[in-house]
C-alpha angles and dihedrals in degrees: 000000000000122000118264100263113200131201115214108203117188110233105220107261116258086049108101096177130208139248080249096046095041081059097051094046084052091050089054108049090043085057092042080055100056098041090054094057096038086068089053120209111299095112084068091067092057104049094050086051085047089049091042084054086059097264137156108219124184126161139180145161112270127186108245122212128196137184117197119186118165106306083344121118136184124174131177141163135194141138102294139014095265099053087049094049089042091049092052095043089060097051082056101057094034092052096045086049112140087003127121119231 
């Protein structure tokens, strides 16, 4: 049996979270866990084809954001939450520019 390993994550300063939000953190990074080794490790193989090939390759989790009116579609992704809604919010308006409602 291998040895608990345990991941330490800094929480940004000014957040003081709570029993309740501790438990959800911990929920979400058990299942980010299981789905990462669900997908095995193929994608190693490319990225080390990509990087052989002279690439750069970086990848992350973003939130992704998305608006929906009618026939009407936004999408937008970023960081946070609040760079993905942003950046959605600012294809509405700029979309909807001169137009009336």
């Amino acid at each position: 049996m291998q040895p608990r390993r345990i991941l330490e994550v800094p929480i940004p300063d000014g957040v003081d979270p709570t029993g309740d939000d501790l438990e959800l953190l911990k929920a979400v990074f058990q299942a980010l866990t299981a789905l990462r080794v669900s997908q095995g490790r193929d994608w190693l193989a490319k990225v080390k084809e990509l990087e052989g090939d002279g690439w750069t390759v970086r990848w992350g989790l973003t939130w992704r954001a998305e608006a929906k009116r009618g026939e009407e579609y936004e999408e937008a992704t970023g960081k946070t939450l609040d760079e993905a809604l942003n950046g959605v919010a600012q294809m509405v308006v700029a979309e909807y520019a001169g137009h009336v409602p």
